[in-house]
Every structure is written in structure tokens, then in C-alpha cells.
N, CA, C and O atoms as a GROMACS GRO file, in nm:
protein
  492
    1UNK      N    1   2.203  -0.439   0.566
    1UNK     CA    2   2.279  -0.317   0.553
    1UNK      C    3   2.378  -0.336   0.438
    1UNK      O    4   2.433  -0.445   0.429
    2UNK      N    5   2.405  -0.239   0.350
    2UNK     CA    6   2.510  -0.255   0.244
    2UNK      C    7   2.533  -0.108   0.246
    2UNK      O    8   2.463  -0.010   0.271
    3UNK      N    9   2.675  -0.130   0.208
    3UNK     CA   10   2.777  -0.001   0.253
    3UNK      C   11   2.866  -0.017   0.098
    3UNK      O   12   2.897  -0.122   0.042
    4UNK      N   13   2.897   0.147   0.046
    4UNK     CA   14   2.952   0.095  -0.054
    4UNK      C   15   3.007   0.236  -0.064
    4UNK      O   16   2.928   0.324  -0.029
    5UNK      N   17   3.151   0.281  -0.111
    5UNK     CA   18   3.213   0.392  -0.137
    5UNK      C   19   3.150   0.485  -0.267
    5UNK      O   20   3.134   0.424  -0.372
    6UNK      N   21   3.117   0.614  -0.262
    6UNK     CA   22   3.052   0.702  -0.419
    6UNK      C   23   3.203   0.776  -0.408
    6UNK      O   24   3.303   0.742  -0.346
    7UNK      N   25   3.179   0.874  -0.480
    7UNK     CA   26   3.261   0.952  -0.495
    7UNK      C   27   3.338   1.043  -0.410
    7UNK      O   28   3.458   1.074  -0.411
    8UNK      N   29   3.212   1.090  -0.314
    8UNK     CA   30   3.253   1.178  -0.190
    8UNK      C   31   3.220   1.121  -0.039
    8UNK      O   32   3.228   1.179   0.069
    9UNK      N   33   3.188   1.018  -0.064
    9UNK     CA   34   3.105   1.003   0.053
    9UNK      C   35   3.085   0.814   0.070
    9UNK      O   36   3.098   0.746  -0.032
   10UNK      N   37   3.056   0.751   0.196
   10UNK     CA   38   3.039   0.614   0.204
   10UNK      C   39   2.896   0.669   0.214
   10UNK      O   40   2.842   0.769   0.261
   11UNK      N   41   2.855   0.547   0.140
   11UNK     CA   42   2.682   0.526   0.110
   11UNK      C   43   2.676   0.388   0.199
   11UNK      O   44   2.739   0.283   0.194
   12UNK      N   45   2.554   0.446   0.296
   12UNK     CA   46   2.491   0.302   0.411
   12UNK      C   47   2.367   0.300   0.297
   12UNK      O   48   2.336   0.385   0.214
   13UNK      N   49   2.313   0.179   0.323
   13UNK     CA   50   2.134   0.145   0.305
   13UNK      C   51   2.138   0.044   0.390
   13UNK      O   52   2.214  -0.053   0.393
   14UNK      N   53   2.009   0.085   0.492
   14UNK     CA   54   1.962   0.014   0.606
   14UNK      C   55   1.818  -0.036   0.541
   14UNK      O   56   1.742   0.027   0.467
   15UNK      N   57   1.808  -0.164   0.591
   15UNK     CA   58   1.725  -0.224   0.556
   15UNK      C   59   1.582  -0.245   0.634
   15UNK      O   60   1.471  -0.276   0.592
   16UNK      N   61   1.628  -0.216   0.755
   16UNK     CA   62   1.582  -0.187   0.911
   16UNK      C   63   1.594  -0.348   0.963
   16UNK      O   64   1.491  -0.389   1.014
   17UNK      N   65   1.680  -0.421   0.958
   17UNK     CA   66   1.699  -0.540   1.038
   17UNK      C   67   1.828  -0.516   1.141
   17UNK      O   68   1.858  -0.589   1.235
   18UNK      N   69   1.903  -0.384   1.093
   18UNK     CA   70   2.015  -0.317   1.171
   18UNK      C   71   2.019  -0.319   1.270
   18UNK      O   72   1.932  -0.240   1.306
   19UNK      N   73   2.101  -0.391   1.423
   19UNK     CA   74   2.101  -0.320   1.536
   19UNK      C   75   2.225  -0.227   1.578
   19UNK      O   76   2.327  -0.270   1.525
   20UNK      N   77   2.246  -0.127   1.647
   20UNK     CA   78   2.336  -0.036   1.675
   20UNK      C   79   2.472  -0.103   1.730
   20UNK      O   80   2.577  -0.048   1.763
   21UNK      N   81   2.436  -0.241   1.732
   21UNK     CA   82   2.593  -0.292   1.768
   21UNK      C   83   2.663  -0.335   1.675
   21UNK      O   84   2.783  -0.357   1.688
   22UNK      N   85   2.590  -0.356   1.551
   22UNK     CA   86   2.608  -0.386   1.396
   22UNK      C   87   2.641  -0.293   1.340
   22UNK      O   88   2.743  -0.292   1.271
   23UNK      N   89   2.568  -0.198   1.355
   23UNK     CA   90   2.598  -0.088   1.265
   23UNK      C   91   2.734   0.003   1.303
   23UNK      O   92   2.792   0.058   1.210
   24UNK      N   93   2.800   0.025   1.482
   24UNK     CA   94   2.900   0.047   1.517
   24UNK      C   95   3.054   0.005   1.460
   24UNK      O   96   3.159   0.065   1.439
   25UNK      N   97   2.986  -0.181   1.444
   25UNK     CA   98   3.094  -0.276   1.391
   25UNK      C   99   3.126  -0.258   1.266
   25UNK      O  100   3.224  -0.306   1.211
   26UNK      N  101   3.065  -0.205   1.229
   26UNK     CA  102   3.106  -0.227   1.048
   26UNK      C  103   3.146  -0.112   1.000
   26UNK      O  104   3.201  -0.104   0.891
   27UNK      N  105   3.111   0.038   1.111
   27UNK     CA  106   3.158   0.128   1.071
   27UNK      C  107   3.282   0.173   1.156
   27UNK      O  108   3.350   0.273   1.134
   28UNK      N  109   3.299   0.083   1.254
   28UNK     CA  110   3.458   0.128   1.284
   28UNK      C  111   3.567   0.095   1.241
   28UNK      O  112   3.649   0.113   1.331
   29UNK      N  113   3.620   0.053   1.140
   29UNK     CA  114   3.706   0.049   1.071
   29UNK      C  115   3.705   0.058   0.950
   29UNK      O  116   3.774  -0.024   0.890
   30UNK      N  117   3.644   0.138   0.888
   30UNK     CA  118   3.601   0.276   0.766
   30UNK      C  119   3.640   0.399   0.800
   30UNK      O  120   3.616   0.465   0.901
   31UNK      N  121   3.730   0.436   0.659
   31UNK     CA  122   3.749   0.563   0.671
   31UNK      C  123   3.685   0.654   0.699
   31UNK      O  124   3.568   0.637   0.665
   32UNK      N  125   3.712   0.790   0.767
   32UNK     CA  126   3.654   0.885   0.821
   32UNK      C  127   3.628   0.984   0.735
   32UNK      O  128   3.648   1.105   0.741
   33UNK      N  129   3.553   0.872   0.605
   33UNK     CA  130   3.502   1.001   0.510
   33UNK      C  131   3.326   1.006   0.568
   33UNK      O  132   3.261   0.926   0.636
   34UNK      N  133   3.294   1.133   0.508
   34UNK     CA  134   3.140   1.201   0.547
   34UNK      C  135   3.073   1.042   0.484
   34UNK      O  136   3.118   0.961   0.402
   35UNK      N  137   2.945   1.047   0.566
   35UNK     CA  138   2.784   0.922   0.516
   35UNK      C  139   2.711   1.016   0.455
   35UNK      O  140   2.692   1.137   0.461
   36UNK      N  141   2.661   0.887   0.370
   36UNK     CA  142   2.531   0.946   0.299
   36UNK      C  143   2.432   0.811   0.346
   36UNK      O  144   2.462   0.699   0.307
   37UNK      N  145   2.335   0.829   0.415
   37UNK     CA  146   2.254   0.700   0.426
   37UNK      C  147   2.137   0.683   0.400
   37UNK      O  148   2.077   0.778   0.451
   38UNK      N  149   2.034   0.587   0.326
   38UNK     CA  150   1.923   0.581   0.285
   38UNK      C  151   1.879   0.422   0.337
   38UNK      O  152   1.939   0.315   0.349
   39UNK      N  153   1.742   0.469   0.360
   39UNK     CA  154   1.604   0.383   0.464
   39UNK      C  155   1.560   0.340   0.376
   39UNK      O  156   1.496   0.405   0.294
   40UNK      N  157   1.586   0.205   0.369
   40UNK     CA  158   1.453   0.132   0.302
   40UNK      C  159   1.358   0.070   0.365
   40UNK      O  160   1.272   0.021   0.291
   41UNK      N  161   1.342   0.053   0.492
   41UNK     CA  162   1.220   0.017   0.572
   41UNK      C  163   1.247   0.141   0.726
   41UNK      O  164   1.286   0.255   0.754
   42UNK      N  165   1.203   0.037   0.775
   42UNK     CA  166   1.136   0.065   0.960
   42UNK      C  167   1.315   0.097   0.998
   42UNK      O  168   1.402   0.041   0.931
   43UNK      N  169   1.335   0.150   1.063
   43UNK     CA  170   1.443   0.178   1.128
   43UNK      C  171   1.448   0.174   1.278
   43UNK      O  172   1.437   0.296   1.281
   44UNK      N  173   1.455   0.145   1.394
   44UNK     CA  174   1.436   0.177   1.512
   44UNK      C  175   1.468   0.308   1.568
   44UNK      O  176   1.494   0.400   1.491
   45UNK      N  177   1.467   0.323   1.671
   45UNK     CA  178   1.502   0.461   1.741
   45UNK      C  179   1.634   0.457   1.747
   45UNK      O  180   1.707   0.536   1.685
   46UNK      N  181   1.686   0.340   1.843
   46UNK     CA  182   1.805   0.313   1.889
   46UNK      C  183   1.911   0.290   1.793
   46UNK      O  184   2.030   0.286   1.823
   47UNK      N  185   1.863   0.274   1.681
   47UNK     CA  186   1.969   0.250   1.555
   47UNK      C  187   1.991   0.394   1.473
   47UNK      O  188   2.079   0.406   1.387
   48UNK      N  189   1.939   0.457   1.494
   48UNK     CA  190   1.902   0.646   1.455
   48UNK      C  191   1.976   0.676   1.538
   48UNK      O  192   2.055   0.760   1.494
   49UNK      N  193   1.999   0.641   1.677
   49UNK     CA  194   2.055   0.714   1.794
   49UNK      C  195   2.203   0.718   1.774
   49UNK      O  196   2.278   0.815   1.780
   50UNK      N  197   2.236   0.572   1.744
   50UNK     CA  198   2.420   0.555   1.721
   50UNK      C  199   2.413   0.589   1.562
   50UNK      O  200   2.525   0.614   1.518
   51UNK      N  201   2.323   0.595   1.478
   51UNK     CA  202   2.400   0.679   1.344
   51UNK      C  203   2.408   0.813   1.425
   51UNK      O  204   2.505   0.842   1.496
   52UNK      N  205   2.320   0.878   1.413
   52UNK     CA  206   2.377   1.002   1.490
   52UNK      C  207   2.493   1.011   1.538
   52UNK      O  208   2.576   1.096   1.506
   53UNK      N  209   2.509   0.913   1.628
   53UNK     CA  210   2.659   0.960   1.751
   53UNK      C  211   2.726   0.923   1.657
   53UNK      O  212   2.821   1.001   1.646
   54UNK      N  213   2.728   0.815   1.552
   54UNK     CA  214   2.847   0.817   1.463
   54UNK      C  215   2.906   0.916   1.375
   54UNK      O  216   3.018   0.968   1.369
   55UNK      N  217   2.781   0.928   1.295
   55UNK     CA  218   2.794   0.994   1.182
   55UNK      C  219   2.802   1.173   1.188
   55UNK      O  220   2.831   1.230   1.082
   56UNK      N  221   2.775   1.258   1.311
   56UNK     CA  222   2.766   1.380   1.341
   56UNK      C  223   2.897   1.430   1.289
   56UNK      O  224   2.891   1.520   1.205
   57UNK      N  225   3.042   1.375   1.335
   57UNK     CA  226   3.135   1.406   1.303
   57UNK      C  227   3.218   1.420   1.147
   57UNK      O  228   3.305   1.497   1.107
   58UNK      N  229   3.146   1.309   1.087
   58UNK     CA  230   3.156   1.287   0.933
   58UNK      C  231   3.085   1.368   0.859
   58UNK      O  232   3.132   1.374   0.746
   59UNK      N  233   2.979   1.442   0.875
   59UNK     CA  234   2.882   1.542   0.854
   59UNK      C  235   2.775   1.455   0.772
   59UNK      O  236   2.743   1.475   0.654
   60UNK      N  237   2.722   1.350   0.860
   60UNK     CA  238   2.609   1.234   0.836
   60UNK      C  239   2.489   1.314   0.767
   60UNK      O  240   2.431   1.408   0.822
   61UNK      N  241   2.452   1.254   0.607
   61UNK     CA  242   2.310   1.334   0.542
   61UNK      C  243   2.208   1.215   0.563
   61UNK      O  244   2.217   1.098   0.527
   62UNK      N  245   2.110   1.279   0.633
   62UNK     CA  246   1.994   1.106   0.629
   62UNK      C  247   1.895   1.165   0.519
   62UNK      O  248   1.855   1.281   0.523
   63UNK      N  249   1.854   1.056   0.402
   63UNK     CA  250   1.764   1.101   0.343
   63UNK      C  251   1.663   0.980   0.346
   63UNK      O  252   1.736   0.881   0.332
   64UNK      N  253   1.533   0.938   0.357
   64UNK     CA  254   1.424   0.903   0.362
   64UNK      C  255   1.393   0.878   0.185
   64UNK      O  256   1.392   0.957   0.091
   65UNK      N  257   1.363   0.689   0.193
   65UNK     CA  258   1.356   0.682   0.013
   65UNK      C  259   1.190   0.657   0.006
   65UNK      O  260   1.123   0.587   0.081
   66UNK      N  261   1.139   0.753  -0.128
   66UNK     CA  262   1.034   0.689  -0.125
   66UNK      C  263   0.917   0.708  -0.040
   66UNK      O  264   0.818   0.636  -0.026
   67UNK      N  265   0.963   0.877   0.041
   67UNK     CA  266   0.856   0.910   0.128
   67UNK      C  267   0.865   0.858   0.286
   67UNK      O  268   0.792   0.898   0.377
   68UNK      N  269   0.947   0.784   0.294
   68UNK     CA  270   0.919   0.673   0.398
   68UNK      C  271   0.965   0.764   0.517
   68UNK      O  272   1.070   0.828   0.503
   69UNK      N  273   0.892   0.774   0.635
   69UNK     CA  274   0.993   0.849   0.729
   69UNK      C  275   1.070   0.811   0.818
   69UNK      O  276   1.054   0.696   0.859
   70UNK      N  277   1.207   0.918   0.891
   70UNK     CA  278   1.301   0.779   0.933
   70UNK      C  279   1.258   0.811   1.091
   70UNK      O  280   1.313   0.739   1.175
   71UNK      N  281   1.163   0.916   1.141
   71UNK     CA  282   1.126   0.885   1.304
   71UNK      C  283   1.038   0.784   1.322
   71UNK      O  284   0.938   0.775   1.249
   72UNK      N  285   1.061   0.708   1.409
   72UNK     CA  286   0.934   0.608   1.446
   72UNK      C  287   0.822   0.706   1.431
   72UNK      O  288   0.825   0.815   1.488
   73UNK      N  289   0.715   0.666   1.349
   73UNK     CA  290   0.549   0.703   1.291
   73UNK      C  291   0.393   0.611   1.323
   73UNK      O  292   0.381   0.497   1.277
   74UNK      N  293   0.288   0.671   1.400
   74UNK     CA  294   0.225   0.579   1.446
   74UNK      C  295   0.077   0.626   1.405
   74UNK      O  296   0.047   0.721   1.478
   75UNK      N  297  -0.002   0.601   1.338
   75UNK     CA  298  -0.111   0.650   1.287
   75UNK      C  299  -0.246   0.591   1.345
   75UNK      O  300  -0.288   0.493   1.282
   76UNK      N  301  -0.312   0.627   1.440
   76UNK     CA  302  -0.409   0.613   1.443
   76UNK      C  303  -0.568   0.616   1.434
   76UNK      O  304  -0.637   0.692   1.502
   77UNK      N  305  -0.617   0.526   1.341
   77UNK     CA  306  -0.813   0.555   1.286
   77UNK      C  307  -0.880   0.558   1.424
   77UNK      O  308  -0.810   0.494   1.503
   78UNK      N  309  -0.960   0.594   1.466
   78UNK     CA  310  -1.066   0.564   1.572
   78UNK      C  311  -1.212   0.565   1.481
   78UNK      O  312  -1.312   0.629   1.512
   79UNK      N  313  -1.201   0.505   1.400
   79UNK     CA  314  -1.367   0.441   1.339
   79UNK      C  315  -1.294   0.320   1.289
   79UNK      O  316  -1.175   0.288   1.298
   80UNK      N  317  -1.422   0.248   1.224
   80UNK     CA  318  -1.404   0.114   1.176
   80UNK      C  319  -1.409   0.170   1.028
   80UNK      O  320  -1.487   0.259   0.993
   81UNK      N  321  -1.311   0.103   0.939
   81UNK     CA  322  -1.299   0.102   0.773
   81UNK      C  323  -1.424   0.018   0.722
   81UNK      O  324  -1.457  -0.088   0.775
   82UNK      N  325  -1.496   0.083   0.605
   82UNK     CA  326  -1.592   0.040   0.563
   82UNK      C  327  -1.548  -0.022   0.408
   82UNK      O  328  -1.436  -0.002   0.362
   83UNK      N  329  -1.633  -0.085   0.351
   83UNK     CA  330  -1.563  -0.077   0.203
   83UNK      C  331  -1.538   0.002   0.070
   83UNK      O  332  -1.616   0.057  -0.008
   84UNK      N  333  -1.408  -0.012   0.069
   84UNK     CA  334  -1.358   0.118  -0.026
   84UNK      C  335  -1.233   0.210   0.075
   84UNK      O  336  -1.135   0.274   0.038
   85UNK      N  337  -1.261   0.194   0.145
   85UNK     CA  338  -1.208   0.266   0.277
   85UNK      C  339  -1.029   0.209   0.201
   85UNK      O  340  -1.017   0.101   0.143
   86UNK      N  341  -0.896   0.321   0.225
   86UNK     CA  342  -0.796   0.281   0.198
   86UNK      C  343  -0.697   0.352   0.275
   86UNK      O  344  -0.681   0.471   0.245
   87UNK      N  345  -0.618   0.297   0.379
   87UNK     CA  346  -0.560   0.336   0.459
   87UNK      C  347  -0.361   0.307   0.447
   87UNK      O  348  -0.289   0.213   0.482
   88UNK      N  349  -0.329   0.470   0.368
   88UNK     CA  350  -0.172   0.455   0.419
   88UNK      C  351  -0.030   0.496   0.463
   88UNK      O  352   0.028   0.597   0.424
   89UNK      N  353   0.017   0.406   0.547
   89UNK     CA  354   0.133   0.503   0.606
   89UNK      C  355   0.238   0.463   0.594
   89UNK      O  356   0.268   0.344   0.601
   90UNK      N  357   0.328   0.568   0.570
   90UNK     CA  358   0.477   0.537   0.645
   90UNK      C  359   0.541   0.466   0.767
   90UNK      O  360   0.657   0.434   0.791
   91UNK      N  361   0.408   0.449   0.847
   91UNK     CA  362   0.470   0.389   0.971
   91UNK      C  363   0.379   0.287   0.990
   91UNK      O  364   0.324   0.232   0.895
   92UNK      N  365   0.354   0.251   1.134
   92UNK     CA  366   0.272   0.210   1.191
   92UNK      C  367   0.134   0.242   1.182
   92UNK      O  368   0.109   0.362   1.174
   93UNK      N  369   0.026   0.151   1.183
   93UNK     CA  370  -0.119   0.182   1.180
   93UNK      C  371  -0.206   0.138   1.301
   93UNK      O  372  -0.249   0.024   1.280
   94UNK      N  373  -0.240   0.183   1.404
   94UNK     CA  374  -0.345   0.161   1.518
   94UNK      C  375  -0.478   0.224   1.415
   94UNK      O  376  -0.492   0.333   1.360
   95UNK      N  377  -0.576   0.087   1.418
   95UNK     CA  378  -0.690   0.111   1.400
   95UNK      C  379  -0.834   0.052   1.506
   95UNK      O  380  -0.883  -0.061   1.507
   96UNK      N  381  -0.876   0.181   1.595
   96UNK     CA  382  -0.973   0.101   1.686
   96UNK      C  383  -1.114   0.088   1.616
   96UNK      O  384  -1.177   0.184   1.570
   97UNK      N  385  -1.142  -0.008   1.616
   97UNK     CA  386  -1.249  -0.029   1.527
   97UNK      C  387  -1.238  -0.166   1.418
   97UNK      O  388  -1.134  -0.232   1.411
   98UNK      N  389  -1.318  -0.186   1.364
   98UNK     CA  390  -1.314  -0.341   1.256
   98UNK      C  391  -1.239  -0.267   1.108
   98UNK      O  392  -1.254  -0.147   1.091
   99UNK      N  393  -1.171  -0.340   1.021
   99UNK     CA  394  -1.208  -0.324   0.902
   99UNK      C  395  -1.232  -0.418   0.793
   99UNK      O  396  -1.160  -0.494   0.728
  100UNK      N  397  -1.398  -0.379   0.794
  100UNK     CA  398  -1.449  -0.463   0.694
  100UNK      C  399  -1.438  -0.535   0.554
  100UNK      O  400  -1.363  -0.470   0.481
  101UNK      N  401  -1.469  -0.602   0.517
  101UNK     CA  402  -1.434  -0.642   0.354
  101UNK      C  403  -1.457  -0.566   0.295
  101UNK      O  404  -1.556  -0.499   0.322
  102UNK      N  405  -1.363  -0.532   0.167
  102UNK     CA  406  -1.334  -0.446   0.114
  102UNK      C  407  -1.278  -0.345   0.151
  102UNK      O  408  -1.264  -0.277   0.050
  103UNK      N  409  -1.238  -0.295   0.233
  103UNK     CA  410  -1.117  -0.206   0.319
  103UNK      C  411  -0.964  -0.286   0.315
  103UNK      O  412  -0.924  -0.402   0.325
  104UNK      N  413  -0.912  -0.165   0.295
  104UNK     CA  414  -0.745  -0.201   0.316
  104UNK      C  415  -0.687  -0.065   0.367
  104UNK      O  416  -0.717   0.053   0.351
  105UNK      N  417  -0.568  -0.150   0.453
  105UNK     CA  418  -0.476  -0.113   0.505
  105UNK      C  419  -0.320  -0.120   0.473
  105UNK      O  420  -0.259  -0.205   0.538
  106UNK      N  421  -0.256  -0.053   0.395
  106UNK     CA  422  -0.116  -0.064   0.411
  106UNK      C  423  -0.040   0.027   0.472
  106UNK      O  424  -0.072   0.144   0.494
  107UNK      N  425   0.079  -0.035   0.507
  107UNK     CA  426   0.181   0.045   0.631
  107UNK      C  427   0.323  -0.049   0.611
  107UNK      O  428   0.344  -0.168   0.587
  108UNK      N  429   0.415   0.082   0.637
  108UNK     CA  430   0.538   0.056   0.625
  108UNK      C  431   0.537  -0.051   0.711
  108UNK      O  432   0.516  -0.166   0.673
  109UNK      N  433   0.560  -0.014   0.839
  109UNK     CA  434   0.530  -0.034   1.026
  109UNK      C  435   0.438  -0.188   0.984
  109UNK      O  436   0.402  -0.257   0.889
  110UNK      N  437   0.432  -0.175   1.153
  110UNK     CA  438   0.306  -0.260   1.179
  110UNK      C  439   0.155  -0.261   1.190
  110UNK      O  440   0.140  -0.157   1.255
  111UNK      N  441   0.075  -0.292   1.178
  111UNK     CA  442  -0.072  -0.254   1.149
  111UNK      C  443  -0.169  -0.388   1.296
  111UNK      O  444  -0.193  -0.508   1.303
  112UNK      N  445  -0.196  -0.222   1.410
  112UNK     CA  446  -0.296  -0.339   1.473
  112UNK      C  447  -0.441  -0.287   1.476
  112UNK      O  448  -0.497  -0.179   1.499
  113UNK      N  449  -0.473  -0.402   1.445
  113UNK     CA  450  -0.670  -0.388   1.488
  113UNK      C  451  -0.764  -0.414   1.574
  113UNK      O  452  -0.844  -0.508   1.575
  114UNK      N  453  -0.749  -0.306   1.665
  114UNK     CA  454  -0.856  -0.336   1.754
  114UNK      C  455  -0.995  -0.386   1.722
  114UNK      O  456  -1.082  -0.299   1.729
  115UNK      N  457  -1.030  -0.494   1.692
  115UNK     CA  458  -1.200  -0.512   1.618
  115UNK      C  459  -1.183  -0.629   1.523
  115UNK      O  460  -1.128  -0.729   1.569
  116UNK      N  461  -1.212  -0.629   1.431
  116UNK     CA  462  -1.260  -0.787   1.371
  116UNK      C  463  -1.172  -0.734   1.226
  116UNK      O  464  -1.209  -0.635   1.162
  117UNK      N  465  -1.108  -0.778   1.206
  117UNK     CA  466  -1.006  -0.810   1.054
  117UNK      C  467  -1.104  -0.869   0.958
  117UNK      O  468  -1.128  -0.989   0.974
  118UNK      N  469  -1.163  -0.808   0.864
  118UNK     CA  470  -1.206  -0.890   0.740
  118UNK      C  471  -1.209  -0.840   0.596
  118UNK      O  472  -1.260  -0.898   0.500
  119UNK      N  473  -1.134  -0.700   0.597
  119UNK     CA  474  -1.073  -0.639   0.528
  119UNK      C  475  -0.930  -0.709   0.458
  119UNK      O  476  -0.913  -0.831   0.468
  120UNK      N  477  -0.793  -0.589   0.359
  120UNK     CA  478  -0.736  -0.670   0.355
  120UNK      C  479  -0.625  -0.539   0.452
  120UNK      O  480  -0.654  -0.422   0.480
  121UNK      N  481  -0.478  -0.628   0.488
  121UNK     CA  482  -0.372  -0.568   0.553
  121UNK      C  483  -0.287  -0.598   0.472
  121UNK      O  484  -0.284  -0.695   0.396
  122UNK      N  485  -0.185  -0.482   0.491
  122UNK     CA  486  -0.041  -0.572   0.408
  122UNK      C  487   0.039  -0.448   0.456
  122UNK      O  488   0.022  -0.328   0.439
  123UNK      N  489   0.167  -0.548   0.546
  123UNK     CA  490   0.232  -0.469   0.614
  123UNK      C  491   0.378  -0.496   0.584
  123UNK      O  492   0.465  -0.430   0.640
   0.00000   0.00000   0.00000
């Protein structure tokens, strides 16, 4: 997490290693100027939950960098990836099925495979 004063506003960037008892701590004794905060990975629920309760009062802006989205996201294939096949998300990836060599998968999230991995992943 890095926190840094702009002009109008304290700027958060969460990295998504944040937990809500961290993120409480560091923002209670900061001025009660308005957030501006930006996601660079996975965020949890529970860490969304206390920006919220924090930041509602400050008039908290969440913006999403890079497409990335800040609700937990869970995508699931029900076939097997063949090759060429290119799979990607913002979040999480459930794939039931194999993916074969030459198939890829990328995901913000985590990526599981029900079936035989011989494709590539990168999560």
C-alpha cells in the first residue's frame, strides 16, 4: 500500500497484499481529506468493505487501473483449451476441462484446472 498527498485529495494504491486492519491503521491518523484510490492487483472483499466504511465520509473515488476489476471476478470455461486457444481475465479463471499445449491462460486472480495442465498459465 502507498499513500501519498495530490492536491485535493490523499491518493491510496493497494497492491492487494492489504488487510482491513492495515488499511484502518494507517488511515487513522490522516487527515480527513476526501481518497482517491487505485488497484493494482486482487483486492479482497473484506478490504473493499472497510475502504468503504472508511472512505464514504471523505467522499472515497475507487477507480480500477488498467481494466482490472475491483469486485471479486470468477470466470469460468467448461470445455478443454485446444491450441491457440487464449484465455483472459481480470479475475479468477475456473477451467473444467484440460488445457492443452499451446493454449494459454492469463488472469489477474487465480487460475484452476480441472483436467491435465499442458498448456501455458500465468497468473
Amino acid at each position: 500500500m502507498r499513500i501519498r498527498a495530490t492536491l485535493n485529495a490523499l491518493s491510496i494504491r493497494l497492491d492487494g497484499n492489504e488487510t482491513p486492519e492495515m488499511l484502518r491503521k494507517a488511515l487513522a491518523d490522516l487527515p480527513e481529506s476526501p481518497l482517491e484510490v487505485e488497484v493494482g492487483g486482487s483486492v479482497s472483499q473484506e478490504v473493499l468493505e472497510a475502504l468503504l466504511e472508511i472512505g464514504r465520509p471523505r467522499g472515497l473515488s475507487l477507480r480500477p487501473q488498467r481494466g482490472e476489476k475491483l469486485i471479486p471476478y470468477t470466470e469460468v470455461i467448461d470445455q478443454t483449451l485446444r491450441a491457440g486457444s487464449r484465455i483472459e481475465s481480470p479475475g479468477t479463471v475456473v477451467i473444467l476441462g484440460d488445457v492443452n499445449p499451446g493454449a494459454e491462460v492469463v488472469a489477474v486472480g487465480d487460475i484452476i484446472v480441472v483436467g491435465k495442465l499442458r498448456g501455458l498459465a500465468h497468473a
